[in-house]
ROVEXDREN-767440 format. One record per residue (C-alpha): residue number from 0; residue in one letter; x, y, z. Coordinates in Angstrom, 2 decimals. Each point is the difference from the previous one (the first is absolute). Example, Ala and Ser with C-alpha at 12.3 -4.5 7.8 and 13.67 -1.06 7.14 Angstrom:
<atoms>
ATOM     k   r      east     north        up
ATOM     0   a     12.30     -4.50      7.80
ATOM     1   s      1.37      3.44     -0.66
</atoms>
This chain:
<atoms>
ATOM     k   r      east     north        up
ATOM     0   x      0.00      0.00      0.00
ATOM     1   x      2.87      2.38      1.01
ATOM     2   x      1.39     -0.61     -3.56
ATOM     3   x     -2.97      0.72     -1.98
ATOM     4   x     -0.49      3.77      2.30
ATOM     5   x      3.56      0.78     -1.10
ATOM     6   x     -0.99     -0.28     -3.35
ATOM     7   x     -2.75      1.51     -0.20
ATOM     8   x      1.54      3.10      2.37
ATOM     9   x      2.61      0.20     -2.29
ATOM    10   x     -1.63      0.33     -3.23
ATOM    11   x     -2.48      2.18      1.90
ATOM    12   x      2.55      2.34      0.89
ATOM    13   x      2.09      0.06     -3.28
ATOM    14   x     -3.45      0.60     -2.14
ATOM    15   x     -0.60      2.77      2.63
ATOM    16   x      3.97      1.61     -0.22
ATOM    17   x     -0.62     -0.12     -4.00
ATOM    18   x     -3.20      1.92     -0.07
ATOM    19   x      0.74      2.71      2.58
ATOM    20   x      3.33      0.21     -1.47
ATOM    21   x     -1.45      1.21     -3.17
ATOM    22   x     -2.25      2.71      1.68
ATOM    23   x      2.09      1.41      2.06
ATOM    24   x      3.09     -0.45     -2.48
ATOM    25   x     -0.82      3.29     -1.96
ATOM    26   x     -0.86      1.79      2.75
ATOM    27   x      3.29     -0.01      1.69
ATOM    28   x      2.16      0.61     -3.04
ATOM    29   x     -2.07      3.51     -0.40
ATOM    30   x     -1.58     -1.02     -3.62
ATOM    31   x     -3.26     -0.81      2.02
ATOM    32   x     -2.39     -2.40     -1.90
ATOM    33   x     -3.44     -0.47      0.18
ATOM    34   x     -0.47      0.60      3.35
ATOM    35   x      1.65      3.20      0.30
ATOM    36   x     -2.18      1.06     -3.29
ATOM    37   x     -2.51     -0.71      2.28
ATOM    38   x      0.77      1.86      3.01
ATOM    39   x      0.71      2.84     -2.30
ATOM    40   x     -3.13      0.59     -1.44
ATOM    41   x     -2.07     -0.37      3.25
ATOM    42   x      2.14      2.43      1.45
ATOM    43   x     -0.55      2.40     -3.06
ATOM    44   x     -2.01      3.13      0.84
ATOM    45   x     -2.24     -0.40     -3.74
ATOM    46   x     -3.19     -1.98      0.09
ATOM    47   x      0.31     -0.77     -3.47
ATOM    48   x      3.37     -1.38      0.13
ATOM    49   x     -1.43     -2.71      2.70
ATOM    50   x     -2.89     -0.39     -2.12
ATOM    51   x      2.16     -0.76     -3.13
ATOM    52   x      1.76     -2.51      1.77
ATOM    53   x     -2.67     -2.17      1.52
ATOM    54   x     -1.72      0.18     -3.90
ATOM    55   x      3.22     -1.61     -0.78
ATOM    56   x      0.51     -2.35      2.48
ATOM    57   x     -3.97     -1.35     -0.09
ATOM    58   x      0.36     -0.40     -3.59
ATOM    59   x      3.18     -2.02      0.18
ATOM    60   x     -1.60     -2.27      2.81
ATOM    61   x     -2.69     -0.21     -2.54
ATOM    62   x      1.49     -1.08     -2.74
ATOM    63   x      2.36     -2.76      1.80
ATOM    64   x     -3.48     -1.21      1.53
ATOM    65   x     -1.05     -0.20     -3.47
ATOM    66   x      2.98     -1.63     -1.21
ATOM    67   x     -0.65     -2.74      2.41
ATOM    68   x     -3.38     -0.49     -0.68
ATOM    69   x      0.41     -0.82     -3.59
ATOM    70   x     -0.88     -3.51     -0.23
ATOM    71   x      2.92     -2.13     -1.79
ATOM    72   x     -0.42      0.10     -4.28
ATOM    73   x     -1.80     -3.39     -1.27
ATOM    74   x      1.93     -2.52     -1.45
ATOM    75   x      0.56      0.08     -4.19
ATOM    76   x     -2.18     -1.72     -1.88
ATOM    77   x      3.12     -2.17     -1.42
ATOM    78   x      0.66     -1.07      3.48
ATOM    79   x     -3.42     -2.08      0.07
ATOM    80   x      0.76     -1.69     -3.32
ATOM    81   x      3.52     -1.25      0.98
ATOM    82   x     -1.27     -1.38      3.18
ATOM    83   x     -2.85     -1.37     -1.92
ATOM    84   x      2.60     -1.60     -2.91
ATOM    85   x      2.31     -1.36      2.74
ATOM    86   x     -2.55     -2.02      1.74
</atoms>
C-alpha cells in the first residue's frame, strides 16, 4: 500500500510542479502572460477596456466548447465496402 501512495504522490506532485510552473513562469521573468493580461485589465480605469476583454475571453470559451462538441466526422463510404469485400 505504502508503494502504490508514493506513486501516486509523486506523479501528483510532478503534474502539479509542471502546471504551476508554467503560470507563474512568465510572471517572474517580467514578460507576464495571461495572467498578468488579466490583472491588467481589471485594474484598468476604462469600462470598455474590461468589457472588450471579457467579449474576448467568452467567445474563446465558446468556441473551444464548440470545438468539443462537434461530434467525430462519419466514416467514408469506401470504408463500408472494404469491410464488406474482406468478409
Amino acid at each position: 500500500m505504502a508503494c502504490w501512495r508514493k506513486k501516486v504522490v509523486f506523479r501528483a506532485r510532478r503534474a502539479w510542479a509542471a502546471v504551476s510552473g508554467r503560470l507563474l513562469r512568465g510572471s517572474k521573468s517580467g514578460s507576464g502572460g495571461i495572467l498578468k493580461l488579466h490583472e491588467d485589465v481589471q485594474t484598468c480605469g476604462y469600462q470598455d477596456v474590461q468589457v472588450m476583454f471579457d467579449m474576448l475571453t467568452s467567445e474563446l470559451e465558446a468556441a473551444h466548447a464548440r470545438n468539443r462538441k462537434q461530434p467525430a466526422s462519419p466514416l467514408p463510404a469506401w470504408s463500408s465496402r472494404l469491410s464488406l469485400s474482406s468478409a
